[in-house]
PyMOL Python script that loads the backbone (N, CA, C, O; Angstrom):
from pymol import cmd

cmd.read_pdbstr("""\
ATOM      1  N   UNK A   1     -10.079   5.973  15.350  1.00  0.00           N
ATOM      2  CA  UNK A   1      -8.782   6.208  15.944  1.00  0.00           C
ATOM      3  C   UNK A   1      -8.929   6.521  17.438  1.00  0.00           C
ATOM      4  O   UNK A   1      -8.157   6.207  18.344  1.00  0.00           O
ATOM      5  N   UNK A   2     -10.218   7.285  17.516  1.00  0.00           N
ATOM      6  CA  UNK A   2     -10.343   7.374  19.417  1.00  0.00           C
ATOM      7  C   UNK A   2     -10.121   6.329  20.313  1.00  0.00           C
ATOM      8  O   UNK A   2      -9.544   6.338  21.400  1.00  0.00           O
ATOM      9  N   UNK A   3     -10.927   4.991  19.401  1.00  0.00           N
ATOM     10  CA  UNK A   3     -11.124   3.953  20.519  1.00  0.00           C
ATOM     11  C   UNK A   3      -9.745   3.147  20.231  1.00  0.00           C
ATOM     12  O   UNK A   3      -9.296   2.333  21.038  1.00  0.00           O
ATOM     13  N   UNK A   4      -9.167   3.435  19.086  1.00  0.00           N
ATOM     14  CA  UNK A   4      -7.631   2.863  19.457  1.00  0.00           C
ATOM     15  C   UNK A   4      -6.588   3.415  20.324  1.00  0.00           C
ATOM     16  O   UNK A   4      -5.694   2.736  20.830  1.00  0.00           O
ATOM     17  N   UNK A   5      -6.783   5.014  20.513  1.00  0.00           N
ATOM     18  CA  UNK A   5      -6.121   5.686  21.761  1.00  0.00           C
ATOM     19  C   UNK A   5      -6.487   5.066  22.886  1.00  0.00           C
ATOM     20  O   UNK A   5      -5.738   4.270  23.452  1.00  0.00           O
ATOM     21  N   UNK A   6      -7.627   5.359  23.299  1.00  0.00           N
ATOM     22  CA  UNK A   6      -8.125   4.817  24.290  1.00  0.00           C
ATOM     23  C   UNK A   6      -8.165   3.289  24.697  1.00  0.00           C
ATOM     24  O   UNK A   6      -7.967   2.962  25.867  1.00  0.00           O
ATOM     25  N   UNK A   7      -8.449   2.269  23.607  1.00  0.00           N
ATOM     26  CA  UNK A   7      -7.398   0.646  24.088  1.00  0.00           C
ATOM     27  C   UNK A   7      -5.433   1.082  24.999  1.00  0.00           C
ATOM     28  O   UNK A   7      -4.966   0.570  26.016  1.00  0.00           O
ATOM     29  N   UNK A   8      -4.786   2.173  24.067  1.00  0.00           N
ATOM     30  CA  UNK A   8      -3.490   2.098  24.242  1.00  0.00           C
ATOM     31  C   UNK A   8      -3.681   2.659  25.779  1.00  0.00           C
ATOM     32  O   UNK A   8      -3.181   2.147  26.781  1.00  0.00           O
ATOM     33  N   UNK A   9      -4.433   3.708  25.741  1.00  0.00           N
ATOM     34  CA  UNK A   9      -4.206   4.128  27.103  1.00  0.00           C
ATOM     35  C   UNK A   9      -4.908   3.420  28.318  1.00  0.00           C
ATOM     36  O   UNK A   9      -4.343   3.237  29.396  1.00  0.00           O
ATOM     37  N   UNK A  10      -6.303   3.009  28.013  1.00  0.00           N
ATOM     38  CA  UNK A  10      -6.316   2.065  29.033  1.00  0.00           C
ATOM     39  C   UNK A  10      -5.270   0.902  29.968  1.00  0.00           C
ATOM     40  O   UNK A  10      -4.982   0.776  31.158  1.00  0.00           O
ATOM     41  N   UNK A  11      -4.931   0.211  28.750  1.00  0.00           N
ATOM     42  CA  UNK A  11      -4.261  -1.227  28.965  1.00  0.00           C
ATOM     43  C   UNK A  11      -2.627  -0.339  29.370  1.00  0.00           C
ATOM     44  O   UNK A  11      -1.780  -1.219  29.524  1.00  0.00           O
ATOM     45  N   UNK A  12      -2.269   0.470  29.485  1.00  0.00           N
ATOM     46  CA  UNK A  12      -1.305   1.209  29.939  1.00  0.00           C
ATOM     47  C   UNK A  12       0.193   0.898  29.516  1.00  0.00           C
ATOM     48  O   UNK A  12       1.217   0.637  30.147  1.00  0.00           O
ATOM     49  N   UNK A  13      -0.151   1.052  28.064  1.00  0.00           N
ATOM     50  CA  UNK A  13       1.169   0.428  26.972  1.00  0.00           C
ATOM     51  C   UNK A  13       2.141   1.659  26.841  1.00  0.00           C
ATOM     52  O   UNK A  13       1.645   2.674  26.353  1.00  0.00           O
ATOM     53  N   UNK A  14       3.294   1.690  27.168  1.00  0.00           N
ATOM     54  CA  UNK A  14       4.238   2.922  27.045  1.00  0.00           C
ATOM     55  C   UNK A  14       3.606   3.328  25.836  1.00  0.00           C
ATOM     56  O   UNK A  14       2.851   2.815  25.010  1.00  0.00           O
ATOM     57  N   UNK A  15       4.358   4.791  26.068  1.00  0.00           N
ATOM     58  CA  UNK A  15       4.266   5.852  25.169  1.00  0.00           C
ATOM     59  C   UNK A  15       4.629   5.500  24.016  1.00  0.00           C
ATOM     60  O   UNK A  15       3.793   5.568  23.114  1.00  0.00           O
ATOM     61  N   UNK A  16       6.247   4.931  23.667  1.00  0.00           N
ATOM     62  CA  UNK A  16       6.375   4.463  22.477  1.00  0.00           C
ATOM     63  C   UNK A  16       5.950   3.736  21.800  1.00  0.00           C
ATOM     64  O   UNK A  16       6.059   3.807  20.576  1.00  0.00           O
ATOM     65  N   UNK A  17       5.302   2.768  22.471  1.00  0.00           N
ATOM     66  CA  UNK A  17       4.818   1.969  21.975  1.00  0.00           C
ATOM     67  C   UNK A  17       3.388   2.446  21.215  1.00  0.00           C
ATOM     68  O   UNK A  17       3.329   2.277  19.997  1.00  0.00           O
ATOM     69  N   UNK A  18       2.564   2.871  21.718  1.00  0.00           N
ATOM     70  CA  UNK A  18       1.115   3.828  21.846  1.00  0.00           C
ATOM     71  C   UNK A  18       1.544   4.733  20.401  1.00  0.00           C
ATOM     72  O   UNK A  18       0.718   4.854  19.496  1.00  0.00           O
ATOM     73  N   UNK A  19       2.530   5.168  20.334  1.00  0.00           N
ATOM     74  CA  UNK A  19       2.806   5.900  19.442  1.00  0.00           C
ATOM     75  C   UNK A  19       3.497   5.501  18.207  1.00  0.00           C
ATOM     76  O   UNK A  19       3.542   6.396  17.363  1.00  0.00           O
ATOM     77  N   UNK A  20       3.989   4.503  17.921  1.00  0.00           N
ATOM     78  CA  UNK A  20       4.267   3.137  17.214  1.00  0.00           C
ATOM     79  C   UNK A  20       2.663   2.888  16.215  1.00  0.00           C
ATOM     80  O   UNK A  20       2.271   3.090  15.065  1.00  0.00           O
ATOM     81  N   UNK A  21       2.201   2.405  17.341  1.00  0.00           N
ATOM     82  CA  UNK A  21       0.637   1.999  16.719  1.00  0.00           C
ATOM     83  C   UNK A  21       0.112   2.826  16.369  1.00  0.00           C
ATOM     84  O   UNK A  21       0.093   2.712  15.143  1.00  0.00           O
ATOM     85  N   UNK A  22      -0.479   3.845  16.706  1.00  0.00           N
ATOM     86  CA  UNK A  22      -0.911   5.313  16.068  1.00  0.00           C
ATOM     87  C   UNK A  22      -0.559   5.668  14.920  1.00  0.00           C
ATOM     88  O   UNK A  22      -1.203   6.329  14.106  1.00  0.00           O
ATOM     89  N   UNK A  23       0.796   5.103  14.804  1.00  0.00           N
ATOM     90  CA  UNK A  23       1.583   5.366  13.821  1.00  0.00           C
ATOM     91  C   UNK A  23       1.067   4.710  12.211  1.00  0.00           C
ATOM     92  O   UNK A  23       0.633   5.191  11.164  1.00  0.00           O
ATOM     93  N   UNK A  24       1.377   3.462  12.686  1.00  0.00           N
ATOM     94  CA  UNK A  24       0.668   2.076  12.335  1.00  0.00           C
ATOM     95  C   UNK A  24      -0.596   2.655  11.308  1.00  0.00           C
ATOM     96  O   UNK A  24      -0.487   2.922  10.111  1.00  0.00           O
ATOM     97  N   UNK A  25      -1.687   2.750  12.072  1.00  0.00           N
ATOM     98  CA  UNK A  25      -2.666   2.851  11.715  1.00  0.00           C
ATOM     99  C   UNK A  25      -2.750   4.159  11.060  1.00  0.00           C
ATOM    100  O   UNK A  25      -3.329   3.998   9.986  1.00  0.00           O
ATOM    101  N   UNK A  26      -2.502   5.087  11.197  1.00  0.00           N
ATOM    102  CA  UNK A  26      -2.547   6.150  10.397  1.00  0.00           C
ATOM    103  C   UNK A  26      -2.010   6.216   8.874  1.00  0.00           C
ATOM    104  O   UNK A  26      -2.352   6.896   7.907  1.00  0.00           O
ATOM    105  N   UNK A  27      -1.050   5.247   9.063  1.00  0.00           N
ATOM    106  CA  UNK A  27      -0.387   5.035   7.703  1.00  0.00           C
ATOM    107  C   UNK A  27      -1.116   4.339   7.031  1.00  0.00           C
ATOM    108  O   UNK A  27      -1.374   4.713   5.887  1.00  0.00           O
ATOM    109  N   UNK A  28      -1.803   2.822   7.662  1.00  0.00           N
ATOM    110  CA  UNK A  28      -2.629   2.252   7.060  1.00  0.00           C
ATOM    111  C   UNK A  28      -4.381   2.839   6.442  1.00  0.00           C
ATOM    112  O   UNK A  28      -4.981   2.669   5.380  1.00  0.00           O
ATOM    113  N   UNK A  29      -4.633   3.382   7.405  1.00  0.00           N
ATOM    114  CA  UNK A  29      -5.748   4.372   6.886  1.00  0.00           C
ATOM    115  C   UNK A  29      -5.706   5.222   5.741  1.00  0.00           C
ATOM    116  O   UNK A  29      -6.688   5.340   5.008  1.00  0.00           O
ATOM    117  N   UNK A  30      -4.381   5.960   5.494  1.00  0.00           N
ATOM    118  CA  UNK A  30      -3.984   6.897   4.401  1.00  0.00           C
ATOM    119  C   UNK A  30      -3.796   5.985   3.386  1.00  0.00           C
ATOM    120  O   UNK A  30      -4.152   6.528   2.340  1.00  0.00           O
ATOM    121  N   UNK A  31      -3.378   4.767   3.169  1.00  0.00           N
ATOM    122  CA  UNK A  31      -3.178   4.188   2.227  1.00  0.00           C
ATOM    123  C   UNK A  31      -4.544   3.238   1.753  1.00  0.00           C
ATOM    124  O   UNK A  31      -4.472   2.543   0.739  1.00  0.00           O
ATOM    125  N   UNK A  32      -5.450   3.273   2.365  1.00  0.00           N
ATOM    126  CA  UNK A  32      -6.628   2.157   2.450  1.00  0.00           C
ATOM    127  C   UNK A  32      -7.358   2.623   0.775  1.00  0.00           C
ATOM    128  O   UNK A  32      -7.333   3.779   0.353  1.00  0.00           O
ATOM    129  N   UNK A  33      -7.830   1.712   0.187  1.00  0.00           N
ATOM    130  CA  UNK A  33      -8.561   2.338  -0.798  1.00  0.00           C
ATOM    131  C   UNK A  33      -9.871   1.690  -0.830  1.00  0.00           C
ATOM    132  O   UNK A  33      -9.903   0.460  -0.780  1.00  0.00           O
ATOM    133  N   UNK A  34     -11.010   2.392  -0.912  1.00  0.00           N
ATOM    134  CA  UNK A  34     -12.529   1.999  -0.882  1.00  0.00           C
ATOM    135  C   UNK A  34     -12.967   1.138  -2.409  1.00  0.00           C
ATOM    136  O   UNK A  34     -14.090   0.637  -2.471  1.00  0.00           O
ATOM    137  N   UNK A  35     -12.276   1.049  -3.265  1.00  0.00           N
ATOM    138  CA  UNK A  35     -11.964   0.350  -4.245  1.00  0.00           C
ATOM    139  C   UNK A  35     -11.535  -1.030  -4.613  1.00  0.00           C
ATOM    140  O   UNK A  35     -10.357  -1.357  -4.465  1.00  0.00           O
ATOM    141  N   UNK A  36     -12.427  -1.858  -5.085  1.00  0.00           N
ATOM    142  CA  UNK A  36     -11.714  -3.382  -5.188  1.00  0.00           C
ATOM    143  C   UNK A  36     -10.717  -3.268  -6.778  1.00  0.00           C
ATOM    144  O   UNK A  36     -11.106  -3.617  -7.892  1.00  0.00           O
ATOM    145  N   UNK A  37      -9.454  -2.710  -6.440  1.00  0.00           N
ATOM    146  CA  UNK A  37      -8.938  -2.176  -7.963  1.00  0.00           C
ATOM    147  C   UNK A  37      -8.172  -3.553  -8.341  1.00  0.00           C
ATOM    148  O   UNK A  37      -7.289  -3.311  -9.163  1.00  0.00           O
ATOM    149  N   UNK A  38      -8.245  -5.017  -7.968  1.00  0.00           N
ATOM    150  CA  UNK A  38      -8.060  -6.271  -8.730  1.00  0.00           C
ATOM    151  C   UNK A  38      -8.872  -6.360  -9.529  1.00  0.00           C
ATOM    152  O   UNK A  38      -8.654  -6.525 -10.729  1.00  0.00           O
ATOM    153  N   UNK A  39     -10.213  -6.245  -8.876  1.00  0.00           N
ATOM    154  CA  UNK A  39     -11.777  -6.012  -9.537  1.00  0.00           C
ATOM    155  C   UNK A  39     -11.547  -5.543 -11.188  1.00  0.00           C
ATOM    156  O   UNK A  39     -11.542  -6.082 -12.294  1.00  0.00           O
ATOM    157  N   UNK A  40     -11.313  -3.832 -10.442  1.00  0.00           N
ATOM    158  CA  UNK A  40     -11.781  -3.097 -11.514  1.00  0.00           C
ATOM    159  C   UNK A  40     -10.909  -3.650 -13.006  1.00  0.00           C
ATOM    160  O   UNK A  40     -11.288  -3.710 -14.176  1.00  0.00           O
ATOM    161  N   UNK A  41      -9.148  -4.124 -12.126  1.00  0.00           N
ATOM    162  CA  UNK A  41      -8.284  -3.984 -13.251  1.00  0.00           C
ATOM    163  C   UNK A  41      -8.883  -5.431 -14.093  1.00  0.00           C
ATOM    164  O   UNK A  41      -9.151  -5.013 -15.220  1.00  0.00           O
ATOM    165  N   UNK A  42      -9.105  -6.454 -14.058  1.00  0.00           N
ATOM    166  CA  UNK A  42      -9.952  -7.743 -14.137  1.00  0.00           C
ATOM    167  C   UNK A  42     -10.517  -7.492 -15.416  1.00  0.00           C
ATOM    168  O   UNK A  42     -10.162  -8.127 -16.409  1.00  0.00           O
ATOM    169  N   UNK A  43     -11.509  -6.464 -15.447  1.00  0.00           N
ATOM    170  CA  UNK A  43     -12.936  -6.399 -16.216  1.00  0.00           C
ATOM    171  C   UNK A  43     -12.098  -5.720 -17.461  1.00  0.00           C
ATOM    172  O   UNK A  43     -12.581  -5.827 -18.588  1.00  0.00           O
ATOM    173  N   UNK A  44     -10.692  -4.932 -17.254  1.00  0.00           N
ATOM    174  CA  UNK A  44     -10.450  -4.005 -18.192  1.00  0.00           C
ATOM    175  C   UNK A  44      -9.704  -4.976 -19.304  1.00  0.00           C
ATOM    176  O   UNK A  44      -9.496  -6.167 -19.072  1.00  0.00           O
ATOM    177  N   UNK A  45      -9.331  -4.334 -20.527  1.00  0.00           N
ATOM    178  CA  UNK A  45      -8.740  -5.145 -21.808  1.00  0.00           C
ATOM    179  C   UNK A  45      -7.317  -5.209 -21.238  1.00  0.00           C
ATOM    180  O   UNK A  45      -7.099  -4.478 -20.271  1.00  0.00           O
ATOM    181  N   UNK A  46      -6.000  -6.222 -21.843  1.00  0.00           N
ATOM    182  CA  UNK A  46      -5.103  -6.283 -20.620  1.00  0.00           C
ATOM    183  C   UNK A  46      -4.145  -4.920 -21.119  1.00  0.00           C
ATOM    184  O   UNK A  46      -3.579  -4.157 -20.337  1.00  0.00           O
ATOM    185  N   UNK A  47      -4.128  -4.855 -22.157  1.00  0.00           N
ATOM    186  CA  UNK A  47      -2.983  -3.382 -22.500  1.00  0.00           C
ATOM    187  C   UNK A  47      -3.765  -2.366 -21.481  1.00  0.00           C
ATOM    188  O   UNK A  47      -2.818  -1.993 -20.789  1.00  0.00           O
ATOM    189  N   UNK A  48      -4.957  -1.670 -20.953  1.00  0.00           N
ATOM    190  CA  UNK A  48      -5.740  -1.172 -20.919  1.00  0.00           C
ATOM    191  C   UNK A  48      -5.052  -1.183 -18.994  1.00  0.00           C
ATOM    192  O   UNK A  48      -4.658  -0.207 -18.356  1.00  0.00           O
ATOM    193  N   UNK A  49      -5.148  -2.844 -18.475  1.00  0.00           N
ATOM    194  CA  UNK A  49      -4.787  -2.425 -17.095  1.00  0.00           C
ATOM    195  C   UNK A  49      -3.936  -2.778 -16.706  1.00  0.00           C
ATOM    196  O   UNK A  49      -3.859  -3.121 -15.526  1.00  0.00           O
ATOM    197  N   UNK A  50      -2.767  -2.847 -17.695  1.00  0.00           N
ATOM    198  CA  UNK A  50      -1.161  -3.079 -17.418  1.00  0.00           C
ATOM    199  C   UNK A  50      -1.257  -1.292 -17.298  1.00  0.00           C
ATOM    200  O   UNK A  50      -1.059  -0.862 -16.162  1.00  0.00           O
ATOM    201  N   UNK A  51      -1.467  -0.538 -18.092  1.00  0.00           N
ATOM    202  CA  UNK A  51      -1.256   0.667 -18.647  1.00  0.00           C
ATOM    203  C   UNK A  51      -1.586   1.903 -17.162  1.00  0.00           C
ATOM    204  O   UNK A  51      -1.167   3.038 -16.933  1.00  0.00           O
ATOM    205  N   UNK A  52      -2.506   0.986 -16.433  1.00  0.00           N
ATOM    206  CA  UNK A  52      -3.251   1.710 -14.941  1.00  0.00           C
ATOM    207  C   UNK A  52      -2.608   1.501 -14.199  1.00  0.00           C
ATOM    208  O   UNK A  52      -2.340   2.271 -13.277  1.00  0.00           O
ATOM    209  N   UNK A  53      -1.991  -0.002 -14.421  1.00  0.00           N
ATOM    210  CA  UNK A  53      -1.152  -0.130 -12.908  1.00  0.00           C
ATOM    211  C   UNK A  53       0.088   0.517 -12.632  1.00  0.00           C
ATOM    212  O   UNK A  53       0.518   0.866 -11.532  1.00  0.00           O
ATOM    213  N   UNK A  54       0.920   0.707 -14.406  1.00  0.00           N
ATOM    214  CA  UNK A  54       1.953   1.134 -14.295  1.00  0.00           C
ATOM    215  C   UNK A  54       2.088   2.814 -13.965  1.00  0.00           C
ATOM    216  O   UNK A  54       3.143   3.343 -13.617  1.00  0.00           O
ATOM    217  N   UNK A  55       0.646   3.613 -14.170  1.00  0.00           N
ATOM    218  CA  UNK A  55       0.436   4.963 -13.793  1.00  0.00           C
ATOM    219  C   UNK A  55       0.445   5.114 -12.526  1.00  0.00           C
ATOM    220  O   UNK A  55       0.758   6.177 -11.990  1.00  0.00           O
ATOM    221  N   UNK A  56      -0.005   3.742 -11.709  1.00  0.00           N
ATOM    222  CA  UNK A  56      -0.782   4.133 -10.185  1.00  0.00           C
ATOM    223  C   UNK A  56       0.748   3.767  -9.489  1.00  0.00           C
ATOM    224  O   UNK A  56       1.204   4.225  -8.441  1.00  0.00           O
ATOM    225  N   UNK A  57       1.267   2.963 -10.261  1.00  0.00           N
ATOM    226  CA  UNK A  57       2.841   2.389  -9.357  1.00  0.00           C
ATOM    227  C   UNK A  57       4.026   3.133  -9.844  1.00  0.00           C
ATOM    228  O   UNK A  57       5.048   2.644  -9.363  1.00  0.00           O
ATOM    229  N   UNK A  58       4.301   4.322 -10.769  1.00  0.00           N
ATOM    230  CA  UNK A  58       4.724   4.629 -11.894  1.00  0.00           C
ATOM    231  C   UNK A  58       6.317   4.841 -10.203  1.00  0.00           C
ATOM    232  O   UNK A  58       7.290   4.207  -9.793  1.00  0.00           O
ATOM    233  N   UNK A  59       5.569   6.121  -9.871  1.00  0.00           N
ATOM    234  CA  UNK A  59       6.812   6.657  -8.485  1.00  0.00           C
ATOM    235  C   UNK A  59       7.388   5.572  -7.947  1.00  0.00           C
ATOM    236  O   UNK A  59       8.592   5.817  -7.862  1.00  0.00           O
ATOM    237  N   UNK A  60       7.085   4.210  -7.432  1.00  0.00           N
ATOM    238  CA  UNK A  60       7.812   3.199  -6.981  1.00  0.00           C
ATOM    239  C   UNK A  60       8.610   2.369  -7.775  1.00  0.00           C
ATOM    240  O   UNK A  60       9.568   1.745  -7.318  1.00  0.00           O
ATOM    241  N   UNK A  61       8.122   2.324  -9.394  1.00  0.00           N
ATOM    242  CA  UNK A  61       8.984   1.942 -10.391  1.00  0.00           C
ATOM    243  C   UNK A  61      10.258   2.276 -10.758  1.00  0.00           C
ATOM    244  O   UNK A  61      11.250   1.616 -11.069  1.00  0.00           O
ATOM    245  N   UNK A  62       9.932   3.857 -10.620  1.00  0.00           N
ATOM    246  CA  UNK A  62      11.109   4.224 -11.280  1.00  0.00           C
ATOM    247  C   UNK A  62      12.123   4.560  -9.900  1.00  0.00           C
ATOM    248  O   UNK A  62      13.317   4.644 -10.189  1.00  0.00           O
ATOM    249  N   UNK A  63      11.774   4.756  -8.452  1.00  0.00           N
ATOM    250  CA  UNK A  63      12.675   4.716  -7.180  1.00  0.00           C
ATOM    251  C   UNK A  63      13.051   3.302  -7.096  1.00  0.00           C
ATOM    252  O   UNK A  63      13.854   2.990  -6.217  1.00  0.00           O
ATOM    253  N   UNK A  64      12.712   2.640  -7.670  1.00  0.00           N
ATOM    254  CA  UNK A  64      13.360   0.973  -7.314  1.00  0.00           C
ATOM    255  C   UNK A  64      13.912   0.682  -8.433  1.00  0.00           C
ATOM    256  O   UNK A  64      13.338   0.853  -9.509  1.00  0.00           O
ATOM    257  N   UNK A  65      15.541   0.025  -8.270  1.00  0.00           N
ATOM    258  CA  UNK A  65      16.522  -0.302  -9.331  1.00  0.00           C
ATOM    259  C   UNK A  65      16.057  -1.849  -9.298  1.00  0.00           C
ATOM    260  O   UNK A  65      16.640  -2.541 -10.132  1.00  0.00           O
ATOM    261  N   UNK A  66      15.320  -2.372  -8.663  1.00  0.00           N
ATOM    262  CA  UNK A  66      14.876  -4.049  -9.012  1.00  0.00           C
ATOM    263  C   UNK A  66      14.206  -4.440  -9.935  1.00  0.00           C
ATOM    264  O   UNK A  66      14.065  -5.615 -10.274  1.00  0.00           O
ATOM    265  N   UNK A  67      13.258  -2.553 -10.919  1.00  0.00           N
ATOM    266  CA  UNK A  67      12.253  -2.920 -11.650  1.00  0.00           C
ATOM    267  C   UNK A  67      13.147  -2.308 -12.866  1.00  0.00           C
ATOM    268  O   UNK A  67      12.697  -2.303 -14.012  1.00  0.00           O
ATOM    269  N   UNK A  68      14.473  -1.777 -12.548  1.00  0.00           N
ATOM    270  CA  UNK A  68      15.127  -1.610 -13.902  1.00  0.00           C
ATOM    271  C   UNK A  68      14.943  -2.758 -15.222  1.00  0.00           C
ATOM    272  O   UNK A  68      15.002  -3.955 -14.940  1.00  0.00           O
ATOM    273  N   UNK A  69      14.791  -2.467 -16.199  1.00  0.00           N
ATOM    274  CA  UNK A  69      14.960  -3.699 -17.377  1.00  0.00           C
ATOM    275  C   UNK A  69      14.139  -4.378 -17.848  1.00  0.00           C
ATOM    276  O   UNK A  69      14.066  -4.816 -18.996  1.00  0.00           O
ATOM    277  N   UNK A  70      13.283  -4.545 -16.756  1.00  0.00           N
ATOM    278  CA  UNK A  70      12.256  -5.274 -17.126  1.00  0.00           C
ATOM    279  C   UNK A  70      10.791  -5.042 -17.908  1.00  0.00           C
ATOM    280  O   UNK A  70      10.271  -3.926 -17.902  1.00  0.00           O
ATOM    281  N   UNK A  71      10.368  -5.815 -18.363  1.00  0.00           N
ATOM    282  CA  UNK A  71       8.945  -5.586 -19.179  1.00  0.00           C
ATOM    283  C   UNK A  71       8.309  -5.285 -18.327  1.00  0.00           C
ATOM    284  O   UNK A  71       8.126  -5.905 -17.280  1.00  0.00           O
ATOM    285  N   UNK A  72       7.633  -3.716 -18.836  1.00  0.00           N
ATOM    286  CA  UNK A  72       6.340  -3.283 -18.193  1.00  0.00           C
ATOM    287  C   UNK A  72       5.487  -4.389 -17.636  1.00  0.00           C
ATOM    288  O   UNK A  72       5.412  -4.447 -16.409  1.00  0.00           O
ATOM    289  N   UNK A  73       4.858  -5.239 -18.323  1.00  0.00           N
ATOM    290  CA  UNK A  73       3.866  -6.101 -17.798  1.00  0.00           C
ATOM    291  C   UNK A  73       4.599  -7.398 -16.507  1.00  0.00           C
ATOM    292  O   UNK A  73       3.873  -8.005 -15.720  1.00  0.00           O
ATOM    293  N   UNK A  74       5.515  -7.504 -16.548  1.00  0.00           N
ATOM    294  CA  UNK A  74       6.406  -7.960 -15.644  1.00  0.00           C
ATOM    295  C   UNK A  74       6.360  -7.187 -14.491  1.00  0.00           C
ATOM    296  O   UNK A  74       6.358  -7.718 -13.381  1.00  0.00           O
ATOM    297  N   UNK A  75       6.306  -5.394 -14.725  1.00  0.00           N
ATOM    298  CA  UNK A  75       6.911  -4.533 -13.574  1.00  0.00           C
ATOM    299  C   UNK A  75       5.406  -4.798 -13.039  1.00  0.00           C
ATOM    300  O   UNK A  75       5.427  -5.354 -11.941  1.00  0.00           O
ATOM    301  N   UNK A  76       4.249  -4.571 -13.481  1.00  0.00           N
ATOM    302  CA  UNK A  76       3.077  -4.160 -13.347  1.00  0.00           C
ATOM    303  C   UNK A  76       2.233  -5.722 -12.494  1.00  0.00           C
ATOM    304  O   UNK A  76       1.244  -5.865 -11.774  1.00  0.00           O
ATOM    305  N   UNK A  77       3.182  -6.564 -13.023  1.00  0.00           N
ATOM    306  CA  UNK A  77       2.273  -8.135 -12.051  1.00  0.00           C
ATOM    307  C   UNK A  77       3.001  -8.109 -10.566  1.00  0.00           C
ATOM    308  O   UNK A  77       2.731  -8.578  -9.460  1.00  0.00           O
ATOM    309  N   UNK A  78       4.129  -7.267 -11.160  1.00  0.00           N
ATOM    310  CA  UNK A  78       5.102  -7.692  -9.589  1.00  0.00           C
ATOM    311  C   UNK A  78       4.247  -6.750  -8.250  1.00  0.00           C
ATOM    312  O   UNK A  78       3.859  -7.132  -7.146  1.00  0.00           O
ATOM    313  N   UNK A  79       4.164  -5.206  -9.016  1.00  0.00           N
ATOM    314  CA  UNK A  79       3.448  -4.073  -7.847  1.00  0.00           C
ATOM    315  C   UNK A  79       2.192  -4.947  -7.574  1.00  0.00           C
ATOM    316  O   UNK A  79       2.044  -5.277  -6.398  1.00  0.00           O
ATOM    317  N   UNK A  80       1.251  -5.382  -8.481  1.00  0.00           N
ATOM    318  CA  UNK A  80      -0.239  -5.982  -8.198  1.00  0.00           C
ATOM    319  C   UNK A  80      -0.327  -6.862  -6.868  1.00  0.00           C
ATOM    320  O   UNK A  80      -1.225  -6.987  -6.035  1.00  0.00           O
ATOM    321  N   UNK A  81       1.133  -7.510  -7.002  1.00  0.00           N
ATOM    322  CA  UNK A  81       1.583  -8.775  -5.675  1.00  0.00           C
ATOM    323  C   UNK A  81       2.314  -8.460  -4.742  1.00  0.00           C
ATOM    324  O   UNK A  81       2.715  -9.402  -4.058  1.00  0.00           O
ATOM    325  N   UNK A  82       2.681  -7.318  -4.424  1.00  0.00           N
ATOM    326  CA  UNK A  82       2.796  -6.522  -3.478  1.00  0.00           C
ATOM    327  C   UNK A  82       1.923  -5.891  -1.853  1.00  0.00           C
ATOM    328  O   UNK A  82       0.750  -5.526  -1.772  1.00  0.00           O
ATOM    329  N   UNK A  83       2.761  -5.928  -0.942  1.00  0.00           N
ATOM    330  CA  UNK A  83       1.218  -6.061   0.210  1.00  0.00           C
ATOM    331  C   UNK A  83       2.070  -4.350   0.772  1.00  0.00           C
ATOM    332  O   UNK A  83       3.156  -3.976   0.327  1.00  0.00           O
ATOM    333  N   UNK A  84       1.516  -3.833   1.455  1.00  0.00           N
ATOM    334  CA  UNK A  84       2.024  -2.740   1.929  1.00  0.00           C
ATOM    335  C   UNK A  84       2.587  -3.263   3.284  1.00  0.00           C
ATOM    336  O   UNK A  84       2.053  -4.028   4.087  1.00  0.00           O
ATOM    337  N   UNK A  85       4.258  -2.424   3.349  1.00  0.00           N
ATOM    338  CA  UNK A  85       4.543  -3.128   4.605  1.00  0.00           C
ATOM    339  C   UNK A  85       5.217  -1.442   5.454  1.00  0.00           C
ATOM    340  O   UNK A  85       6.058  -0.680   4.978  1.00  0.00           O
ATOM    341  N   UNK A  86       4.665  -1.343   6.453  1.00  0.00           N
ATOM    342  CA  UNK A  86       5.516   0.407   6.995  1.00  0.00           C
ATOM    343  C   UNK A  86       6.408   0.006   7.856  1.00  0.00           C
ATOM    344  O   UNK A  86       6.381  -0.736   8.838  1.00  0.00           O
ATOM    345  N   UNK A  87       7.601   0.929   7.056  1.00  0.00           N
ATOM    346  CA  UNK A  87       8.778   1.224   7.931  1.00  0.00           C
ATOM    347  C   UNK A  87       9.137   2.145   9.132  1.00  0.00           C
ATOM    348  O   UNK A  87       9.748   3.205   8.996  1.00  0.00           O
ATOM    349  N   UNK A  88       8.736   1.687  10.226  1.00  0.00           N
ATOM    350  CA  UNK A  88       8.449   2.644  11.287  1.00  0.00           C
ATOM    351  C   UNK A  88       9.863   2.486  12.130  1.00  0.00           C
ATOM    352  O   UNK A  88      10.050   3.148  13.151  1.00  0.00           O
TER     353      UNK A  88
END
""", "prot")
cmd.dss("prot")
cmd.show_as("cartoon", "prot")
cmd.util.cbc("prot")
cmd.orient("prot")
């Protein structure tokens, strides 16, 4: 994160902007996982990593009325195909 301050402040990008990106990246860092969890879910039996995904996505399931109704394994392919996008 230093040498990304230091790109912003060199190249002499407003503040908001500088702070935008900071932003950016901090969010992306907090969310990063050291885990290949397509991988892991792959190797598992499928009740087994429908059952993981829907634990690990459970809070976005139930805040989103798009995943009302639908079959778990439906809700659980849709989060898998999902990319992270921040609302800044």
């Amino acid at each position: 994160m230093d040498s990304l301050t230091e790109f912003l402040r060199t190249k002499k990008f407003p503040y908001e902007v500088r702070k935008r990106v900071r932003t950016f990246y901090a969010h992306l860092y907090e969310n990063k996982t050291v885990f290949d969890e397509k991988e892991i879910l792959s190797q598992l039996p499928t009740g087994m990593a429908t059952e993981l995904v829907y634990l690990m996505y459970k809070s976005v399931i139930d805040a989103t009325p798009f995943f009302e109704g639908l079959p778990r394994d439906m809700q659980t392919k849709l989060c898998l195909s999902m990319k992270p996008y921040p609302a800044l």
